[in-house]
C-alpha positions in Angstrom: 0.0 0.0 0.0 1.5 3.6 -1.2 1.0 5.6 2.2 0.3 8.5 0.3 -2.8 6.9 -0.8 -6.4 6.9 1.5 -8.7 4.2 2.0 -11.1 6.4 -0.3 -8.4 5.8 -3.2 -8.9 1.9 -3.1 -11.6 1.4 -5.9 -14.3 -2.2 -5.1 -15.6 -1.7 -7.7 -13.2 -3.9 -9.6 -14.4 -7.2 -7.8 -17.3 -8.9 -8.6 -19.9 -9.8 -5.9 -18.3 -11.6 -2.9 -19.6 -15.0 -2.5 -18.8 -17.6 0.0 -16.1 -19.2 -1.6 -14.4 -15.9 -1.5 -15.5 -15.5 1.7 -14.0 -18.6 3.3 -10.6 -17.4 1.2 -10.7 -13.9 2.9 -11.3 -15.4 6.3 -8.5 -17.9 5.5 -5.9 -14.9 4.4 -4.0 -13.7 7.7 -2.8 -10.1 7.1 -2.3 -8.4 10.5 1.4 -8.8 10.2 1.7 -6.2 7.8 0.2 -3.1 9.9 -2.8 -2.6 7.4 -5.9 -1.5 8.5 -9.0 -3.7 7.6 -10.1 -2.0 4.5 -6.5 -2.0 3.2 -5.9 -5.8 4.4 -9.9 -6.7 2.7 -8.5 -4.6 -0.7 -5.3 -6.7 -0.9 -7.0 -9.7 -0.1 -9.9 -9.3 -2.8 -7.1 -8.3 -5.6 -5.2 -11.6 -4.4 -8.1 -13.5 -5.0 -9.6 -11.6 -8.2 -5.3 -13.2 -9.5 -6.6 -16.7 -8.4 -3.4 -16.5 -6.0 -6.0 -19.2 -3.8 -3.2 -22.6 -3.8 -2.2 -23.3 0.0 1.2 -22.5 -0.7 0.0 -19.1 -0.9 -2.4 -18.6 1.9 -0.3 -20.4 4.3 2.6 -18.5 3.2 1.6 -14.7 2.6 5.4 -12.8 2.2 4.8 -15.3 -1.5 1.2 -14.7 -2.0 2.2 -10.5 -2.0 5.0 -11.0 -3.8 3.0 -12.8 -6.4 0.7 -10.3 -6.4 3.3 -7.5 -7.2 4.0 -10.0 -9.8 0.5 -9.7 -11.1 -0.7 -6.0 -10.8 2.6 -4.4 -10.2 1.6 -0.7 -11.7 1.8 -0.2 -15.7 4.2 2.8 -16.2 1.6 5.2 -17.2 4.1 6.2 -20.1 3.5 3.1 -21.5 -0.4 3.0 -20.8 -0.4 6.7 -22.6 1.4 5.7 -25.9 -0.3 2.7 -26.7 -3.7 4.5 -26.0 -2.0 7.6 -28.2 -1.1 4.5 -30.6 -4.3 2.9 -31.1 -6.6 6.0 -31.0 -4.9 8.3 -32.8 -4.4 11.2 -29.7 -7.9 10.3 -29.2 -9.0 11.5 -32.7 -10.2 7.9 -33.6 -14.0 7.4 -34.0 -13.4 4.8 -31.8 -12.3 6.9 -28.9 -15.1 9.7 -29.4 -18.2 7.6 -30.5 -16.9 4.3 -27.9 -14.4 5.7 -25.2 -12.6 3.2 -26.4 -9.1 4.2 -26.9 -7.0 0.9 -26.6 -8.3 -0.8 -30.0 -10.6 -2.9 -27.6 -12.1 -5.6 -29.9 -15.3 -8.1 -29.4 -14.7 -11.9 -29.4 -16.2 -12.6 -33.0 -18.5 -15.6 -31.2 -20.5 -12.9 -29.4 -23.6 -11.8 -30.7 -23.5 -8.4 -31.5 -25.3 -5.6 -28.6 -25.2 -1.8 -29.5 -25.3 -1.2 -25.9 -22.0 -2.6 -25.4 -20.4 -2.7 -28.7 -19.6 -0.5 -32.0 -18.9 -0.6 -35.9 -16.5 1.9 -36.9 -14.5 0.8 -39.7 -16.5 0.9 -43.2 -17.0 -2.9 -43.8 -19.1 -2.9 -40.2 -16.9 -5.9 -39.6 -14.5 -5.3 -36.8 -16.8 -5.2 -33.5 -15.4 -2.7 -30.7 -16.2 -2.7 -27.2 -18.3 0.4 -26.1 -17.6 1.9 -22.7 -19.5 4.3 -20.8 -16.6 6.9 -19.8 -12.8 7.0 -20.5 -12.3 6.2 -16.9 -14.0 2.7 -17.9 -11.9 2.1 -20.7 -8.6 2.8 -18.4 -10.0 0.1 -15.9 -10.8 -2.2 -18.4 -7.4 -2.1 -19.8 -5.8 -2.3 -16.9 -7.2 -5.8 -16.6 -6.1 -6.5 -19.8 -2.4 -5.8 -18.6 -2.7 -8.0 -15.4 -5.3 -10.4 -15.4 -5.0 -11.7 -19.0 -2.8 -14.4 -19.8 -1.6 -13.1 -23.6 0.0 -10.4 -21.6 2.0 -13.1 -19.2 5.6 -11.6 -20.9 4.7 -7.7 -19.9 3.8 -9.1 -16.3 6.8 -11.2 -15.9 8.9 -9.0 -17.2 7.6 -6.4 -14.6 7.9 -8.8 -12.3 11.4 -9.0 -13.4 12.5 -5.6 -13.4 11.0 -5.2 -10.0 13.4 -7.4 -8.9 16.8 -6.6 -10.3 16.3 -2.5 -10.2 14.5 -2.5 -6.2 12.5 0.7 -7.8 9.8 2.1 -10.4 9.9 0.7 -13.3 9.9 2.7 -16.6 7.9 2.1 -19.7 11.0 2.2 -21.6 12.6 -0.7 -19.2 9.8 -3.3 -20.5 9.6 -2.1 -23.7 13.5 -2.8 -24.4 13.0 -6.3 -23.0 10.1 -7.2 -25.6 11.2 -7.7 -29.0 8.1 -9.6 -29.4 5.3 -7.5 -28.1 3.3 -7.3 -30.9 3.2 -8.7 -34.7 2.1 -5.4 -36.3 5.2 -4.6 -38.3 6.7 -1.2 -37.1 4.1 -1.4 -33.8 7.0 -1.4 -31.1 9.1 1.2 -32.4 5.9 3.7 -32.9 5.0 2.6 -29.4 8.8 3.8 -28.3 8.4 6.8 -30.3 4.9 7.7 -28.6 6.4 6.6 -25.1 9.1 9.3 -25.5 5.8 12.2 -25.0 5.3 10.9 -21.3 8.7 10.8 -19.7 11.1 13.4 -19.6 15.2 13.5 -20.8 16.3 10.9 -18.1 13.2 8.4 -18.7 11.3 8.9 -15.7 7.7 9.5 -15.7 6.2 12.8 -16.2 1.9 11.7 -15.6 0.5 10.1 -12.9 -2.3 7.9 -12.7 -4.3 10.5 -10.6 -3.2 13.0 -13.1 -5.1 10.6 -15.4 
């Protein structure tokens, strides 16, 4: 927990309806050691189950079940959240980002049966289904997921993971950038991403935006 963060900063909203499964994980999750108050201890304990960190060898050892968890949600560099949402929307100019807040190039499964409510056309063929979100904050949350919970981004995650690790401090945008050659298939994708990157940090390569800022 960053201390210069309040309880009111913690956003439930992220977790899905407690049921008793969860319950019996929470109750099961001893905390106290750590000198978090209850809301902070519940948070940490939700977002540990949320990453399906629920194997005994992590609730009966919880120094590896938060170090896990730093493995799973460690913070994106907002540099790097910035340029590939500068990437794929165009600054934000894309008529995906003004008709759909969607500014990450957020596609539907092509199984799903198509709901304007929750998803968009905007190329001219009508083909490529977007998803549709009700506010830009939604489409940051929703890709924040995308970057920790989903398992096509495993390499970002344990190369943050990584990073963490070696440099004990922040990791840069650039840092995990340079250790993925293979980020993405779209010829010339990483190197714009670099170039766009290079908007959000200043001359040394540290970050210029916060996520409040955001």
């Amino acid at each position: 927990i960053d201390n210069s963060y309040s309880d009111k900063d913690l956003d439930f909203s992220i977790f899905k309806k407690l049921t008793n499964k969860e319950k019996k994980y929470l109750a099961k999750v001893n905390l106290k050691k750590y000198h978090l108050n209850k809301t902070q201890q519940t948070y940490i304990k939700r977002l540990a189950y949320k990453n399906s960190l629920t194997r005994s060898a992590y609730t009966n050892n919880t120094d590896l079940l938060l170090t896990m968890l730093i493995a799973s949600v460690d913070t994106i560099p907002v540099s790097l959240f910035l340029a590939q949402a500068k990437e794929e929307s165009n600054m934000a100019q894309s008529k995906a980002a003004y008709t759909l807040n969607n500014l990450f190039g957020t596609q539907i499964p092509p199984n799903k049966k198509f709901n304007s409510e929750t998803m968009g056309r905007v190329c001219a063929s009508g083909t490529v289904r977007l998803r549709k979100f009700n506010s830009l904050y939604n489409t940051f949350k929703f890709q924040l997921d995308v970057f920790n919970v989903n398992k096509p981004m495993l390499l970002i995650k344990n190369n943050r993971f990584l990073l963490r690790l070696k440099n004990k401090k922040n990791i840069t945008g650039q840092s995990i950038l340079d250790e993925m050659p293979g980020y993405a298939e779209k010829g010339g994708y990483l190197n714009r991403l670099k170039h766009a990157l290079k908007k959000f940090v200043n001359s040394k390569g540290t970050e210029i935006i916060n996520y409040r800022d955001i």
